[in-house]
CHARMM internal coordinates of N, CA and C (Angstrom, degrees):
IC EDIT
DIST 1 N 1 CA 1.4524
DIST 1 CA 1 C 1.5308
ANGL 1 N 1 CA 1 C 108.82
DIST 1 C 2 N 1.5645
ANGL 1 CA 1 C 2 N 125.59
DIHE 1 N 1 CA 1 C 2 N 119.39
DIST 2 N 2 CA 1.3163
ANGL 1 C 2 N 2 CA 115.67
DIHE 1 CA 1 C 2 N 2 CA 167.60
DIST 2 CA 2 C 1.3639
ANGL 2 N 2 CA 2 C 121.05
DIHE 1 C 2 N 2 CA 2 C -70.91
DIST 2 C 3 N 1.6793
ANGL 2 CA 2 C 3 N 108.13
DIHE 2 N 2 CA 2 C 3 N 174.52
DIST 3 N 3 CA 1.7963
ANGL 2 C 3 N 3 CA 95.80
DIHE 2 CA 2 C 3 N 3 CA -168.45
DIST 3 CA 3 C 1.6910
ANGL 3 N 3 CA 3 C 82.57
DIHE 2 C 3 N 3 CA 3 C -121.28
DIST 3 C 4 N 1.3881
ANGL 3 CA 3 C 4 N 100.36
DIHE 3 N 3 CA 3 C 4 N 154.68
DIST 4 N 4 CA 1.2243
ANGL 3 C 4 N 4 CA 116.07
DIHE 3 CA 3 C 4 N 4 CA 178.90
DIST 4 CA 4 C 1.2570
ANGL 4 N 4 CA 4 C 114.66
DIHE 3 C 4 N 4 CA 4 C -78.60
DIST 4 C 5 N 1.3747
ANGL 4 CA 4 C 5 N 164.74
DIHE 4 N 4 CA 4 C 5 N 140.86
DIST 5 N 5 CA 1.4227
ANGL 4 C 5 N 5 CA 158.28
DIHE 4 CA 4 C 5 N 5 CA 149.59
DIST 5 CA 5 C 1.0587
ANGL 5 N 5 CA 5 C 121.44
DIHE 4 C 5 N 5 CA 5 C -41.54
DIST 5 C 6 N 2.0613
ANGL 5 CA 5 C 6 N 110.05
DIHE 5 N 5 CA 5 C 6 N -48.86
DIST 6 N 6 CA 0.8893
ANGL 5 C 6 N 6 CA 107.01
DIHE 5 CA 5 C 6 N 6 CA -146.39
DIST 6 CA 6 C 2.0255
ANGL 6 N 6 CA 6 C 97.88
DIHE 5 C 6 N 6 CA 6 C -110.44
DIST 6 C 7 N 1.6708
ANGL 6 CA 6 C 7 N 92.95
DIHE 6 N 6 CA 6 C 7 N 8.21
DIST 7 N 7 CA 1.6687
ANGL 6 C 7 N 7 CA 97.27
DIHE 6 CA 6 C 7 N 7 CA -179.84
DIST 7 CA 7 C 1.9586
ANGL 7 N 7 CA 7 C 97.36
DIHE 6 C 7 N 7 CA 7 C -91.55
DIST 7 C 8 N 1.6475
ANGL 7 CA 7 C 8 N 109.52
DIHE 7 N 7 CA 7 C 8 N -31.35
DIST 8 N 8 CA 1.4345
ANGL 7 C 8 N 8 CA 116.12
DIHE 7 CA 7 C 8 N 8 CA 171.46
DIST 8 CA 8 C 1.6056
ANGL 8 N 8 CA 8 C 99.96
DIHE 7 C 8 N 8 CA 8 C -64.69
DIST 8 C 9 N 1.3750
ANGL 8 CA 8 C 9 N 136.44
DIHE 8 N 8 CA 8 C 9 N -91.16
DIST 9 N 9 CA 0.7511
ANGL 8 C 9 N 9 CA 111.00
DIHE 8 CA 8 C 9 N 9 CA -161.50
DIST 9 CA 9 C 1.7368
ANGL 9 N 9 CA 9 C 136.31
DIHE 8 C 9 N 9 CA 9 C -57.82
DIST 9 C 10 N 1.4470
ANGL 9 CA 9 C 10 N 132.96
DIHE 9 N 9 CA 9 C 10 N 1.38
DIST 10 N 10 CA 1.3727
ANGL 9 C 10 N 10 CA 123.59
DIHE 9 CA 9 C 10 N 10 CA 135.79
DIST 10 CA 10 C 1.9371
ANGL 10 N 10 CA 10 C 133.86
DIHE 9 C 10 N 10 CA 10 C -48.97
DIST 10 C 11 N 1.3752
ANGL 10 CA 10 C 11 N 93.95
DIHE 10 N 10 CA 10 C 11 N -29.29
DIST 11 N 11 CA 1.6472
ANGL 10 C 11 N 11 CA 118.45
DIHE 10 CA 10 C 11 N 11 CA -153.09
DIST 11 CA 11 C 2.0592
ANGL 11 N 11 CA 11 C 73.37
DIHE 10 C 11 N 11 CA 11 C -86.64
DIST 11 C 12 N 1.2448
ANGL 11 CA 11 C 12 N 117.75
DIHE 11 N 11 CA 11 C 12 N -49.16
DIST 12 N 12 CA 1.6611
ANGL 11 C 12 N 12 CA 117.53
DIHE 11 CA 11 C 12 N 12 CA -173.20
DIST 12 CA 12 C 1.9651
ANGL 12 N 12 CA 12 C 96.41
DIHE 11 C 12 N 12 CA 12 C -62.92
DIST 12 C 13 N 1.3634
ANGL 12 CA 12 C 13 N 108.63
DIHE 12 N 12 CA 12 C 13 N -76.46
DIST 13 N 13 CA 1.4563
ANGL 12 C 13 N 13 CA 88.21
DIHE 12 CA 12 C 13 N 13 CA 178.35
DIST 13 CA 13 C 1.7951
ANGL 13 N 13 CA 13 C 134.07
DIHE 12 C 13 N 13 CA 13 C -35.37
DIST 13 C 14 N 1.3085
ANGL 13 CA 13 C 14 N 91.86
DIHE 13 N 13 CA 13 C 14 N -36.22
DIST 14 N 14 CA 1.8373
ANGL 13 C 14 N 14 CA 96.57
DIHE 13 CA 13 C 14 N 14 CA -177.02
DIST 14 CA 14 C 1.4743
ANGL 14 N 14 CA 14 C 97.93
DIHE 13 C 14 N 14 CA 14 C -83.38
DIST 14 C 15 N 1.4135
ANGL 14 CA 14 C 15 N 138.44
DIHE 14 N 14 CA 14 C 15 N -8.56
DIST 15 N 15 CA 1.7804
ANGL 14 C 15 N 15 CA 112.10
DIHE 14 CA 14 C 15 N 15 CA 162.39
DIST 15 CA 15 C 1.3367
ANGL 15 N 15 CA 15 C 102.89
DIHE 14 C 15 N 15 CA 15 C -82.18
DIST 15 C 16 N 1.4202
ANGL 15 CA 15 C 16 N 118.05
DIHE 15 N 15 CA 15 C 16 N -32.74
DIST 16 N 16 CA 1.9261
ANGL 15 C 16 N 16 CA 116.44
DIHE 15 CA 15 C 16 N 16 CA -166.51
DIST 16 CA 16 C 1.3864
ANGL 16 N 16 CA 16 C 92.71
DIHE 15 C 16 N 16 CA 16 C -65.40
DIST 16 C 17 N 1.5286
ANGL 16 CA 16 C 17 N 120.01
DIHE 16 N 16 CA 16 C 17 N -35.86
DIST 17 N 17 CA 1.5515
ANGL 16 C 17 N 17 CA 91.06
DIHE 16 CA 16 C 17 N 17 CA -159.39
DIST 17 CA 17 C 1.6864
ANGL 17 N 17 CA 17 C 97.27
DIHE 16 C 17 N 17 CA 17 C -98.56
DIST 17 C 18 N 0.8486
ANGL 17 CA 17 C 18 N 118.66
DIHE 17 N 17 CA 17 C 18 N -4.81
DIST 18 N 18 CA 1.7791
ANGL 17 C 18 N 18 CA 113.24
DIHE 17 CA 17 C 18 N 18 CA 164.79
DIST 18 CA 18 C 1.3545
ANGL 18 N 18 CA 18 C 117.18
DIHE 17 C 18 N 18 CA 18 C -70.22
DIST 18 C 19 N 1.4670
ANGL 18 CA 18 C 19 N 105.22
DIHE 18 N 18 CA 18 C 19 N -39.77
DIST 19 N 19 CA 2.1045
ANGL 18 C 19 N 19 CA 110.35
DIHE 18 CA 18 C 19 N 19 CA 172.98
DIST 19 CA 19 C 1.2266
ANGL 19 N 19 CA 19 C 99.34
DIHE 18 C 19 N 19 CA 19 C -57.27
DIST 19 C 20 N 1.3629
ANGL 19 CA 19 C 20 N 138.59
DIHE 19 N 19 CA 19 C 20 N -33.76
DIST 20 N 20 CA 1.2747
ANGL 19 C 20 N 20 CA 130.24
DIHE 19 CA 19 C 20 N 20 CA -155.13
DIST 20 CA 20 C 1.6984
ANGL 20 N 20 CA 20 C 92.24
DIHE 19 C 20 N 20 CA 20 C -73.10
DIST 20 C 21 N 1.2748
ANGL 20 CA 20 C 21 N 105.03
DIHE 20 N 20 CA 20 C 21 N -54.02
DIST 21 N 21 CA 1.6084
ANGL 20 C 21 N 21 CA 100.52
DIHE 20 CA 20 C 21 N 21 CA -154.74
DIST 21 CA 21 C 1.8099
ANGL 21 N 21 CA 21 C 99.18
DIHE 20 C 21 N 21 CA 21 C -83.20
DIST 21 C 22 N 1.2900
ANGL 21 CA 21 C 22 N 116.73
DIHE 21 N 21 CA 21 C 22 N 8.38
DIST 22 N 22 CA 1.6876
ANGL 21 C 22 N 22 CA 131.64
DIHE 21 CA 21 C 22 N 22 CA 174.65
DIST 22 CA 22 C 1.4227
ANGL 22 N 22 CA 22 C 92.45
DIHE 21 C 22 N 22 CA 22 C 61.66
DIST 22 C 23 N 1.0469
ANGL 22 CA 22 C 23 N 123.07
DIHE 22 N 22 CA 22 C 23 N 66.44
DIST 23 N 23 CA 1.6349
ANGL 22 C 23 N 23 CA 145.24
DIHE 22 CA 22 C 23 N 23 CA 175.78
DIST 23 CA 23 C 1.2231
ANGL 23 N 23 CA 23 C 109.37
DIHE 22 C 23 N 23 CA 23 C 31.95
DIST 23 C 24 N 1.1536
ANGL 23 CA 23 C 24 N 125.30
DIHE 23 N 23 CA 23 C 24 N 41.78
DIST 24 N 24 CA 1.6356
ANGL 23 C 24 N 24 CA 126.63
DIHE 23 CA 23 C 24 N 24 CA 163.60
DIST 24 CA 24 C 1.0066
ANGL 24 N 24 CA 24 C 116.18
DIHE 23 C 24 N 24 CA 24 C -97.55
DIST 24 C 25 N 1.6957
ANGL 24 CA 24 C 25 N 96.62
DIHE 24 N 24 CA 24 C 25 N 122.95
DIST 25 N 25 CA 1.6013
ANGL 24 C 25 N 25 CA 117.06
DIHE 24 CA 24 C 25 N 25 CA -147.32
DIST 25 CA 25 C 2.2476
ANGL 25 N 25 CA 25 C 85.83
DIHE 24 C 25 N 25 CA 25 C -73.91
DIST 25 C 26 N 1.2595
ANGL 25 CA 25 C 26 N 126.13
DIHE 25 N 25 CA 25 C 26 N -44.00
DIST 26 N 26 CA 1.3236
ANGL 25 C 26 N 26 CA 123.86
DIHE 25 CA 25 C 26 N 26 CA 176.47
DIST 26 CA 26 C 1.7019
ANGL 26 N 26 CA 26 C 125.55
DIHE 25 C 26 N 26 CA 26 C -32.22
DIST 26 C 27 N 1.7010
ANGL 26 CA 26 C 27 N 80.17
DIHE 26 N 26 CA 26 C 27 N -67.19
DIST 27 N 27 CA 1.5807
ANGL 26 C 27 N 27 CA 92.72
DIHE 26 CA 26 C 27 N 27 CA 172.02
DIST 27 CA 27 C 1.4402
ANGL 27 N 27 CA 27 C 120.86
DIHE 26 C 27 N 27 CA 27 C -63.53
DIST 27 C 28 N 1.3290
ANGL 27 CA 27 C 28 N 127.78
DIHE 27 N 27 CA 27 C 28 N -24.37
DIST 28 N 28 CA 1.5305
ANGL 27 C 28 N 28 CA 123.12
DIHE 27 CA 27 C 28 N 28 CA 168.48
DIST 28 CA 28 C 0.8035
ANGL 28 N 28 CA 28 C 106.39
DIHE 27 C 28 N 28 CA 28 C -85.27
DIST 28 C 29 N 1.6396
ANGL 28 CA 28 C 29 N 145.74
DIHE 28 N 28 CA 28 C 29 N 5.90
DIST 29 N 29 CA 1.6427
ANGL 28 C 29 N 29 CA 122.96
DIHE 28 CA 28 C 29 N 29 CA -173.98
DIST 29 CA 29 C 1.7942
ANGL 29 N 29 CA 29 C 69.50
DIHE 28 C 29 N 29 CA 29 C -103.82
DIST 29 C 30 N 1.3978
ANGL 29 CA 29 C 30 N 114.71
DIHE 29 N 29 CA 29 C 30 N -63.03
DIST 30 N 30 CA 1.5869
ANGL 29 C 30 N 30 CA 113.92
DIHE 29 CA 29 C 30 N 30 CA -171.42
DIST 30 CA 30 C 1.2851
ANGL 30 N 30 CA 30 C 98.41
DIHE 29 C 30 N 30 CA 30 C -15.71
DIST 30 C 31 N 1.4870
ANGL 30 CA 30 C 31 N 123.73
DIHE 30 N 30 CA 30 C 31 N -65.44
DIST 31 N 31 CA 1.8987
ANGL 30 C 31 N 31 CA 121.88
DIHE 30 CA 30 C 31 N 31 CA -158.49
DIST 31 CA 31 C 1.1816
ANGL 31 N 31 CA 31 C 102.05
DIHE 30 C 31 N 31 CA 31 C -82.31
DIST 31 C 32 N 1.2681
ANGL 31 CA 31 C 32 N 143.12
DIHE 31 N 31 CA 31 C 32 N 4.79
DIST 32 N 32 CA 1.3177
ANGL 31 C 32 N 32 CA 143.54
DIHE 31 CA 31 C 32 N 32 CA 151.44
DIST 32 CA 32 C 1.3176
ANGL 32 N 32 CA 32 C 125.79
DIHE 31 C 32 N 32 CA 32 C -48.10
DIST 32 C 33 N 1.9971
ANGL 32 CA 32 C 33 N 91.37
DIHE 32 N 32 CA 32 C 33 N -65.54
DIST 33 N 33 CA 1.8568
ANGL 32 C 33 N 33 CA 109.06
DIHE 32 CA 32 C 33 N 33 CA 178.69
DIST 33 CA 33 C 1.5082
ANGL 33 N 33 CA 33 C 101.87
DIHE 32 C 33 N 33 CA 33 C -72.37
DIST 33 C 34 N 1.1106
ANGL 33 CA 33 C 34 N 120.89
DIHE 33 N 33 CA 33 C 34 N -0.93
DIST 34 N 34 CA 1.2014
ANGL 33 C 34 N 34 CA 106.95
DIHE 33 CA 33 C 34 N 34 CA -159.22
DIST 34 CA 34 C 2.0671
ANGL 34 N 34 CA 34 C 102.43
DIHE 33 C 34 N 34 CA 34 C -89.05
DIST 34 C 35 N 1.6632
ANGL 34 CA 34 C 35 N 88.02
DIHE 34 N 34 CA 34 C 35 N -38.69
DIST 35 N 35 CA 1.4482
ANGL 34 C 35 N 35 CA 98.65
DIHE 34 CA 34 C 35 N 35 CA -177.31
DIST 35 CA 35 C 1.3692
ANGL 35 N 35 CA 35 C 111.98
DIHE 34 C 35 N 35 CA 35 C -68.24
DIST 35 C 36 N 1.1791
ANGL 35 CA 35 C 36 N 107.51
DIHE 35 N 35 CA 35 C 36 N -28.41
DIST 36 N 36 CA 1.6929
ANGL 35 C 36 N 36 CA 124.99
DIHE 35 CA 35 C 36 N 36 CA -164.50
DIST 36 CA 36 C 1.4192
ANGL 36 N 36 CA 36 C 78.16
DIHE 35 C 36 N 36 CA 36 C -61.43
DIST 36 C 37 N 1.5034
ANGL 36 CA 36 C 37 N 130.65
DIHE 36 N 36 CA 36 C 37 N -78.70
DIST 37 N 37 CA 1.9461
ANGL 36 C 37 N 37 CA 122.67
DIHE 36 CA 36 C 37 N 37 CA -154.26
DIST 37 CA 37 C 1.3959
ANGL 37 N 37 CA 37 C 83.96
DIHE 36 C 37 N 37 CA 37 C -74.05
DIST 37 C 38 N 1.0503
ANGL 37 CA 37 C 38 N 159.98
DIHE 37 N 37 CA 37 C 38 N -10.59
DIST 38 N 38 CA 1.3158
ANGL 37 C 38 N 38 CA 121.61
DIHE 37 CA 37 C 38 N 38 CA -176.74
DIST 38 CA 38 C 2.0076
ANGL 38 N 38 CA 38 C 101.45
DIHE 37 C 38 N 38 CA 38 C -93.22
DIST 38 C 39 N 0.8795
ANGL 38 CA 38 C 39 N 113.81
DIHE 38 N 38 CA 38 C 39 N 7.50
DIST 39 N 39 CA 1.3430
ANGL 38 C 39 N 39 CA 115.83
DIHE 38 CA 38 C 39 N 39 CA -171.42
DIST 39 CA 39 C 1.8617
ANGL 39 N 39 CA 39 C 122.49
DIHE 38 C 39 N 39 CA 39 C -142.63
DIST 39 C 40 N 1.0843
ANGL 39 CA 39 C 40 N 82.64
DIHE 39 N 39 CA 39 C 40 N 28.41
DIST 40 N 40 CA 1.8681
ANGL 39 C 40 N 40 CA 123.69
DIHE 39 CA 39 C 40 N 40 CA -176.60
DIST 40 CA 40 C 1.7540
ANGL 40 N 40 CA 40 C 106.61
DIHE 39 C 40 N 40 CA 40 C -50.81
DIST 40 C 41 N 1.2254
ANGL 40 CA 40 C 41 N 89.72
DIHE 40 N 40 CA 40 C 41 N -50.10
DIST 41 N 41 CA 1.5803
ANGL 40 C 41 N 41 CA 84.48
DIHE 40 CA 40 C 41 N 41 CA -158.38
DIST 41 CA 41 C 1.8375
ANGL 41 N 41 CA 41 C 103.87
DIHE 40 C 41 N 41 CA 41 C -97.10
DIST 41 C 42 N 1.1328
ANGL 41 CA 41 C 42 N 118.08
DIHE 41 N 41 CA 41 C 42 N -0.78
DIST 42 N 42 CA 1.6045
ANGL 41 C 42 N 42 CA 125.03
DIHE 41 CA 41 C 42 N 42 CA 153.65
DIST 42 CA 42 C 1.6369
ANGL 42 N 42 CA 42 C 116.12
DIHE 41 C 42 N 42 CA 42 C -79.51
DIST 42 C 43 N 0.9517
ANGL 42 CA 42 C 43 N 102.42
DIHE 42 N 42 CA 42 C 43 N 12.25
DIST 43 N 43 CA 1.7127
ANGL 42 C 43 N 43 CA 102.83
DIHE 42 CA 42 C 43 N 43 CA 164.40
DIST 43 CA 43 C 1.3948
ANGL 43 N 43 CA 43 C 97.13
DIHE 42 C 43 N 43 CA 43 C -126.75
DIST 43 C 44 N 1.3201
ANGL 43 CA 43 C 44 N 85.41
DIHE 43 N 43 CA 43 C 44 N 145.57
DIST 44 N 44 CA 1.6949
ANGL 43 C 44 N 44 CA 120.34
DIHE 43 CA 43 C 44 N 44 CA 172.91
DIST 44 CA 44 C 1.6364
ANGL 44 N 44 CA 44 C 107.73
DIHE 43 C 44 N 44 CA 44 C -96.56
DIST 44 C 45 N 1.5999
ANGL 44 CA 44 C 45 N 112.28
DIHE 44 N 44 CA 44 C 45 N 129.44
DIST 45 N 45 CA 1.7461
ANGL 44 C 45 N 45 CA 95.42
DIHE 44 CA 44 C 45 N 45 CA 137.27
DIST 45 CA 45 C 1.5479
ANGL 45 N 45 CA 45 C 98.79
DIHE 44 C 45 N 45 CA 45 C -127.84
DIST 45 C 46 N 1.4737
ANGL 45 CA 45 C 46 N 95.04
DIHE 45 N 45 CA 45 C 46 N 150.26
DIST 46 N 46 CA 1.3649
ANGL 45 C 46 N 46 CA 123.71
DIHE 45 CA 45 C 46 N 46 CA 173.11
DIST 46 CA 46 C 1.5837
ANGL 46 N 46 CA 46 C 120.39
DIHE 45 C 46 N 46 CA 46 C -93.83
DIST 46 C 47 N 1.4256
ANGL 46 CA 46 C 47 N 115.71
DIHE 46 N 46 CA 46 C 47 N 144.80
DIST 47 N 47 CA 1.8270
ANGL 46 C 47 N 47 CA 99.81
DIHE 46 CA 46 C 47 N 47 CA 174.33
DIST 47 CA 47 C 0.9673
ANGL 47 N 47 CA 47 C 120.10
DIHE 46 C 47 N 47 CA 47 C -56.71
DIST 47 C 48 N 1.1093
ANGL 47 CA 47 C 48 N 141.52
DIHE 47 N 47 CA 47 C 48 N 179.84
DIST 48 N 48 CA 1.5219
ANGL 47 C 48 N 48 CA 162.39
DIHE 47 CA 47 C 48 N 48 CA 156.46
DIST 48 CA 48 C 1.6134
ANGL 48 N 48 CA 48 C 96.70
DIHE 47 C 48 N 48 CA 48 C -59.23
DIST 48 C 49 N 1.9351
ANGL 48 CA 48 C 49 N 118.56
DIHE 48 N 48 CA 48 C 49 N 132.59
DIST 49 N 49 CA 1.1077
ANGL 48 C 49 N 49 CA 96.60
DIHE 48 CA 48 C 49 N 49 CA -177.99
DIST 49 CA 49 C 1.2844
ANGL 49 N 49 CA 49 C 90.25
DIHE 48 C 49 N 49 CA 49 C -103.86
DIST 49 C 50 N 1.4897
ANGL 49 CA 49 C 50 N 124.50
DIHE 49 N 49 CA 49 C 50 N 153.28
DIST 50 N 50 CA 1.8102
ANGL 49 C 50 N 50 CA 132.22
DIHE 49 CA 49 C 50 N 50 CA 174.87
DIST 50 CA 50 C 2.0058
ANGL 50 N 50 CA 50 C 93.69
DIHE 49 C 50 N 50 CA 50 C -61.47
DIST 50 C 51 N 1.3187
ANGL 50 CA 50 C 51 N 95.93
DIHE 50 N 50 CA 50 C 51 N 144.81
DIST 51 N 51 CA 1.2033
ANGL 50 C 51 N 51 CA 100.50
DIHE 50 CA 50 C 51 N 51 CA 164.04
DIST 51 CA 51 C 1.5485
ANGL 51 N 51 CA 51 C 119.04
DIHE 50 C 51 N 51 CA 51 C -119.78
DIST 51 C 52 N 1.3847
ANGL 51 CA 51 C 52 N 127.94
DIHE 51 N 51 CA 51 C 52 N 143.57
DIST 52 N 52 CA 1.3901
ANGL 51 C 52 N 52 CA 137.87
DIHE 51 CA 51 C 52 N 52 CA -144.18
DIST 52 CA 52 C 1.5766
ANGL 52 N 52 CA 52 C 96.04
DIHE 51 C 52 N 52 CA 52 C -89.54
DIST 52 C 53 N 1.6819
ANGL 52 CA 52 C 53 N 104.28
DIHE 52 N 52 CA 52 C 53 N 152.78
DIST 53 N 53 CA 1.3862
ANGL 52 C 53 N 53 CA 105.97
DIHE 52 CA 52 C 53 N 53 CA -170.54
DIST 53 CA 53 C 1.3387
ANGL 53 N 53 CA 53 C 102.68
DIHE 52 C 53 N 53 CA 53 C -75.30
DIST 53 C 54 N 1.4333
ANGL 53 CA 53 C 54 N 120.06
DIHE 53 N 53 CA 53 C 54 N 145.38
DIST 54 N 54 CA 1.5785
ANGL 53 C 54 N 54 CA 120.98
DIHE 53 CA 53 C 54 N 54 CA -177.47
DIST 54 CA 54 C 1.7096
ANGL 54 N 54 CA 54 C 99.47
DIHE 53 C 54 N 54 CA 54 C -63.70
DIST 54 C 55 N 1.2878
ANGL 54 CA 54 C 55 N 114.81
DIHE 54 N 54 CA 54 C 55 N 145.78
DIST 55 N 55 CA 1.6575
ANGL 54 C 55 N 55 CA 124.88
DIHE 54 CA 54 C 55 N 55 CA 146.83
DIST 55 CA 55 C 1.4149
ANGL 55 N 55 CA 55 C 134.08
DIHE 54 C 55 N 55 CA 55 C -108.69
DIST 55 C 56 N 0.6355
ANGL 55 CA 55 C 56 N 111.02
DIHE 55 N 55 CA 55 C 56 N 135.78
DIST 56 N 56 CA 1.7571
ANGL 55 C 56 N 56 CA 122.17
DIHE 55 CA 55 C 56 N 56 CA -164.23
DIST 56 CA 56 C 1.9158
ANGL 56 N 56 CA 56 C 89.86
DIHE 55 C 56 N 56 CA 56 C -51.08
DIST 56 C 57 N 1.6717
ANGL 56 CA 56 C 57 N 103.48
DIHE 56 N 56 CA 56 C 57 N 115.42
DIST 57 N 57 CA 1.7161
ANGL 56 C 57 N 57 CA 103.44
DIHE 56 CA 56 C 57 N 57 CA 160.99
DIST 57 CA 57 C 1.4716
ANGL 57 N 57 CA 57 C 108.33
DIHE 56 C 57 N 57 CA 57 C -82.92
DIST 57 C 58 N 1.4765
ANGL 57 CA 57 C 58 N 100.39
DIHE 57 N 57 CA 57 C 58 N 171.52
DIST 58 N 58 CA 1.7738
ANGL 57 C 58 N 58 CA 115.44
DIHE 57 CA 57 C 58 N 58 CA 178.16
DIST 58 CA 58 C 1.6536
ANGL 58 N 58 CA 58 C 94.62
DIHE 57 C 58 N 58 CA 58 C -106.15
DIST 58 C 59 N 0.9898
ANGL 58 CA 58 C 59 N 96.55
DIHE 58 N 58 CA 58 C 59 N 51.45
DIST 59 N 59 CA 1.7718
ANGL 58 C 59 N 59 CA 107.40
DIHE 58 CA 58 C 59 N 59 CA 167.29
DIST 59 CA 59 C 1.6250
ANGL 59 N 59 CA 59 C 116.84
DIHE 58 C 59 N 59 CA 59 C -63.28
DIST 59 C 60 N 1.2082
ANGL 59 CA 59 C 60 N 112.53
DIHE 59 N 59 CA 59 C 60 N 174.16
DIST 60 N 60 CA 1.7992
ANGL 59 C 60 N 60 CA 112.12
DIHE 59 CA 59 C 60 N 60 CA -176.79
DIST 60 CA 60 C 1.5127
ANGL 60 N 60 CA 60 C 97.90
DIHE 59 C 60 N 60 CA 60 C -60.56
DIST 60 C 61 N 1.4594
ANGL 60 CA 60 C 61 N 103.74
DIHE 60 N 60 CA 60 C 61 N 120.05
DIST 61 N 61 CA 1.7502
ANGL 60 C 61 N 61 CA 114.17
DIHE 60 CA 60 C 61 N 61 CA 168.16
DIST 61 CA 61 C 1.3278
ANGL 61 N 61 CA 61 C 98.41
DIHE 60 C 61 N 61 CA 61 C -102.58
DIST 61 C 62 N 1.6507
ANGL 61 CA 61 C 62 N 123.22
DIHE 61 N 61 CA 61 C 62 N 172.25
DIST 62 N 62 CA 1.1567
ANGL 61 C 62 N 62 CA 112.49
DIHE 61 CA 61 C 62 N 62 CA 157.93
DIST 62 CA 62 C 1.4243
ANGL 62 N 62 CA 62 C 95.70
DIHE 61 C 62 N 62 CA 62 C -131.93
END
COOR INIT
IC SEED 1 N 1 CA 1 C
IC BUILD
């Protein structure tokens, strides 16, 4: 199985920042919400986009 780099290096940030809080699952959700309002207005939401009524394709018939 190859290893991903870029699935390791997420999996490396999420132990550093769990040691920090000495794996308390509280205190890391705490610094979670915490970042979330302090970092509010760098997220976007976008509307919902409508999605179009399907039409019958001329796909492989038999």
């Amino acid at each position: 199985m190859n290893i991903d780099p870029i699935v390791e290096e997420i999996r490396k940030a999420r132990r550093e920042h769990a040691a920090r809080f000495n794996y308390d699952l509280n205190a890391i959700c705490n610094d979670f919400r915490k970042r979330e309002t302090e970092l509010r207005n760098r997220v976007v939401s976008l509307p919902p986009k409508r999605l179009r009524k399907e039409t019958k394709s001329k796909g492989l018939e038999a």
